[in-house]
N, C-alpha and C positions, 0 to 999 in steps of 0.2 A: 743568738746574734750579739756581737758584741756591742759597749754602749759607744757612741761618738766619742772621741775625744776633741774638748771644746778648747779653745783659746781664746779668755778672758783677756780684752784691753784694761788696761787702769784706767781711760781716759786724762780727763786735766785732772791733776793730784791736789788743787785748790781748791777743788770742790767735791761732791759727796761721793764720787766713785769708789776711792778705799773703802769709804765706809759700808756701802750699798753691795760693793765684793764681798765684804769678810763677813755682814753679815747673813748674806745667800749659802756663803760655802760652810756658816756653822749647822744648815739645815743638813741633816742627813738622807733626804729627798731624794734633794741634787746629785747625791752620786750613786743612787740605784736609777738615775734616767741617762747619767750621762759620764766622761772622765774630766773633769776641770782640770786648766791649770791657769795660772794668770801670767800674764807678759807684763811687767812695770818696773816696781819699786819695790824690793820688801822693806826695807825700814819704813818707808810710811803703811806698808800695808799693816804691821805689827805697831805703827803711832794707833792707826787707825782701829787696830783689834782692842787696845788698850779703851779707846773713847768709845764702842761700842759696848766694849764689854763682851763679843766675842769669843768663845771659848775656841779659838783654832790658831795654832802654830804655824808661824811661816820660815819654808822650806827651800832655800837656794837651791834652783839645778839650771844647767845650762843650756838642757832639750829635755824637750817633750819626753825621751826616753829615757830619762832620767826620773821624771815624776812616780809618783807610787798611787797617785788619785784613792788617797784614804779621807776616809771623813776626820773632822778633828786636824787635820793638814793640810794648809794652803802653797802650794806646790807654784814657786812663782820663779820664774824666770825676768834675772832682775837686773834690767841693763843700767843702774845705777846711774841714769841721769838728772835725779835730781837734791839740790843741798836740803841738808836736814832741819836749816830752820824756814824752811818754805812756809808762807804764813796760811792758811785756810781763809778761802774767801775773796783774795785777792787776785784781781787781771795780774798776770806774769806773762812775760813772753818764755820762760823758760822752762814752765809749765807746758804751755804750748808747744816748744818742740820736742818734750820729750813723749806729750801725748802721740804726735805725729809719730814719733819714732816706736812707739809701744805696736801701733798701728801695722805701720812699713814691717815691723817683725813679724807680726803675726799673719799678713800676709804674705810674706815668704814662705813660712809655717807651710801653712795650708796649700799654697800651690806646689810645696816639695814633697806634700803628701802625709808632713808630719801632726795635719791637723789635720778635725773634718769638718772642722767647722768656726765660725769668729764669733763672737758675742760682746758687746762693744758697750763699755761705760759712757757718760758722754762726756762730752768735749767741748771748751768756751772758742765760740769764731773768733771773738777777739783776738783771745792768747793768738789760736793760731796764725793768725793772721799779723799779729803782732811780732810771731815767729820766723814770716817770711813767706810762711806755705795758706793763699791765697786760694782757700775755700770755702765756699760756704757752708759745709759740712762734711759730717761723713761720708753722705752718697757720695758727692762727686769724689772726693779723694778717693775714696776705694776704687773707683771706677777710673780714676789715672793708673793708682797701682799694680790693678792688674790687666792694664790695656785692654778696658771695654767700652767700647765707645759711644753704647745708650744705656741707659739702666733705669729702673724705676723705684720709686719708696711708696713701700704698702706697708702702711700700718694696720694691723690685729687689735679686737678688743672683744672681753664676751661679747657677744651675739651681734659682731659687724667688725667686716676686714672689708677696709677701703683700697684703692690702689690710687697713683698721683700720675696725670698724665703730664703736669709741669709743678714743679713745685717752688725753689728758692729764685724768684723772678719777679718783679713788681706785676701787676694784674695785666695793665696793661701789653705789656708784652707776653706773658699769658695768653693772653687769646692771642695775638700775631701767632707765636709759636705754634700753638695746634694744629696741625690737620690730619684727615686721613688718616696717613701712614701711620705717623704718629698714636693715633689715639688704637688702630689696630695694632700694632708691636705692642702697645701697651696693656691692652685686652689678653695677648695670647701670654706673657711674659706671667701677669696675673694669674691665668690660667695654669700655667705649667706650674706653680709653686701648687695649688690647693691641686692639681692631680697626682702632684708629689707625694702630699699629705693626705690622699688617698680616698679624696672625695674623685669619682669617676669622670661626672661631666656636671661639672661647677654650674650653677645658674647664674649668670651675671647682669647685671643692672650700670646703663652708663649714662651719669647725669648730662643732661643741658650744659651749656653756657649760658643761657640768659633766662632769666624768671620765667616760670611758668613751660622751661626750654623749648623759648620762643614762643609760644604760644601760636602754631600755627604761621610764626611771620612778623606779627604784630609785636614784637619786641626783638630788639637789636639788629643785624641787618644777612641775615641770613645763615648765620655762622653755625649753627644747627644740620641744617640741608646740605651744605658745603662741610665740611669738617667732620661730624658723626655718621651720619644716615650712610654715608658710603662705606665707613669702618663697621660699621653693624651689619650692614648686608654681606660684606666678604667672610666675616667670623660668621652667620648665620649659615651660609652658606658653604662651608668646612662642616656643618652642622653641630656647631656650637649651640649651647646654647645661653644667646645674649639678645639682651631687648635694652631699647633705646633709640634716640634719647631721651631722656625723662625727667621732668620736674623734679628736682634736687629736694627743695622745701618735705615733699613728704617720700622722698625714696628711701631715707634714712629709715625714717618710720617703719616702712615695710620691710625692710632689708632684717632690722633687727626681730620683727615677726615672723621670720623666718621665710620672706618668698624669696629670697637670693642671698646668696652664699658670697658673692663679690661686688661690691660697687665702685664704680669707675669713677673717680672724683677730676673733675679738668682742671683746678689749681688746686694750690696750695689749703689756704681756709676755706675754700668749701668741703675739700677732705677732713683737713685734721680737727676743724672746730667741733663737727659729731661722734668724734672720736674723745677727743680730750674733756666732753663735757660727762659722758657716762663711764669714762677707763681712766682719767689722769693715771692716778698711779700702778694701774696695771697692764695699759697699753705694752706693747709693743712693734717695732721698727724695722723691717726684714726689705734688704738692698734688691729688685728680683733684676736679674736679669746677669748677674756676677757668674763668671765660672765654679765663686767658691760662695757657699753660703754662708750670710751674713745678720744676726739678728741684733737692736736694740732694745734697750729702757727706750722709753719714750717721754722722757724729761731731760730735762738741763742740768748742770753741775749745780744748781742751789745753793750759790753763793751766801746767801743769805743765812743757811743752817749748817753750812760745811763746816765739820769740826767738833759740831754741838752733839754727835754719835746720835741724832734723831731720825736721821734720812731714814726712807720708809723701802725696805729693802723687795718689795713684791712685784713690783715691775721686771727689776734685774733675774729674780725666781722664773719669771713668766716666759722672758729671753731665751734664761737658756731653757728652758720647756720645750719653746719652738724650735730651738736651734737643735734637741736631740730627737724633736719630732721629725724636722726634716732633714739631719744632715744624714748622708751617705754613710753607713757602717763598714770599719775595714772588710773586704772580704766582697761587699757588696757587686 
């Protein structure tokens, strides 16, 4: 079968993504699991091989079939939007838009067929936003780009893959947000990615909203009974299998003991903080609910070391790991 070929974003060029690119693609791993190419910039990807120390060559082509995906060559498709003395480290709005634009191609790519898959450095909200293009991240822009109108962010880490039933939203509106519907699309969306990846029938686990998730009643004002208990019994009843809701405080716990393969997180930090505190830098980021699959790093551009060739490249390794695990092989 043959390997996926991936489309690598540059992300914001101000921060660690060249670096974190070149030096994934000096592993020769990477392309017995998969065919790279990156969307961006080559003169910074070749600043950035320089500051790494990097042993791979970067290769102008125009399309994906033009690439040769050899190891030792970084096959970049390089829309030249950004000047060369761009500083490392710094908010730029013009960083920002050429991140968006690395993006916007690469999803062209992939819905024309020329790709199988997206693997996405990150991106500063500021830049973008300071660019024009008003989002809070990845998720939601992908999810303009290619006209889909709910989608969800499940982050992967050894031994615990959470999913987000609302994620960039202050708390409060958090809990408005949820119900029902909601929290089921969001269970099944989960689901369809790990029976991709070829676990059969996932065990999944879906936290509380409120301590103890409710505790019978006794905390918060019913949001448990009304919002879960109904999305649990209609996935139970598909015969799924999901149990819930459940105290959050020790589900992590058991999840990573292996009694479930999925956990259902209702925001934001109650997913990603058990995540970020045993995976920071080998997390993973995957969009579910995309026509086109979509994997990240699960960090920020690291303003703070961009530039200094330190950036710790095993996240972005991990990315496209997933991304050749799950995407669609031509032929498929």
């Amino acid at each position: 079968m043959s390997r996926p070929r991936i489309a690598i974003t540059m992300g914001d060029a101000a921060g660690v993504g060249p670096e974190i690119i070149m030096k994934a693609l000096a592993r020769s791993a990477v392309y017995s699991l998969c065919r790279p190419f990156v969307v961006g910039d080559a003169a910074r990807l070749e600043l950035a091989g320089r500051l790494t120390g990097a042993r791979v060559a970067v290769r102008r082509i125009v399309s994906p079939e033009e690439a040769r995906f050899e190891h030792g060559t970084a096959d970049c498709i390089d829309l030249g939007l950004l000047p060369a003395d761009l500083p490392f480290g710094k908010l730029s709005p013009v960083a920002g838009e050429a991140a968006y634009r690395f993006i916007e191609k690469a999803v062209t790519l992939t819905l024309a067929g020329q790709a199988d898959a997206i693997c996405t450095a990150p991106l500063n909200k500021e830049a973008l936003n300071a660019a024009g293009h008003r989002f809070p991240g990845h998720t939601e822009m992908l999810a303009q780009l290619t006209g889909t109108k709910e989608v969800s962010l499940m982050l992967m880490a050894p031994e615990l893959r959470v999913i987000h039933v609302t994620t960039h939203i202050g708390l409060i509106d958090a809990v408005a947000k949820i119900d029902a519907g909601l929290v089921e699309r969001t269970i099944a969306r989960g689901r369809d990615l790990l029976v991709r990846a070829g676990i059969a029938n996932p065990r999944i686990a879906v936290c509380g909203i409120n301590p103890h998730a409710g505790e019978g009643g006794l905390f918060g004002r019913g949001e448990e009974e009304s919002k879960i208990v109904p999305a649990v019994a209609a996935c139970t009843a598909r015969g799924w299998a999901v149990d819930g809701p459940l105290p959050a405080d020790t589900l992590f716990y058991r999840a990573r003991k292996g009694d479930f393969d999925l956990v259902v997180a209702m925001y934001h930090d109650q997913g990603h903080g058990p995540v970020k505190a045993i995976a920071f830098d080998t997390g993973v980021n995957i969009t579910a609910g995309l026509p086109i699959l979509r994997t990240s790093v699960d960090h920020g551009t690291a303003f703070d070391i961009a530039g200094t060739g330190k950036a710790d490249e095993r996240s972005m390794i991990e990315a496209l790991n997933q991304a050749a695990a799950l995407a669609p092989r031509p032929g498929d």
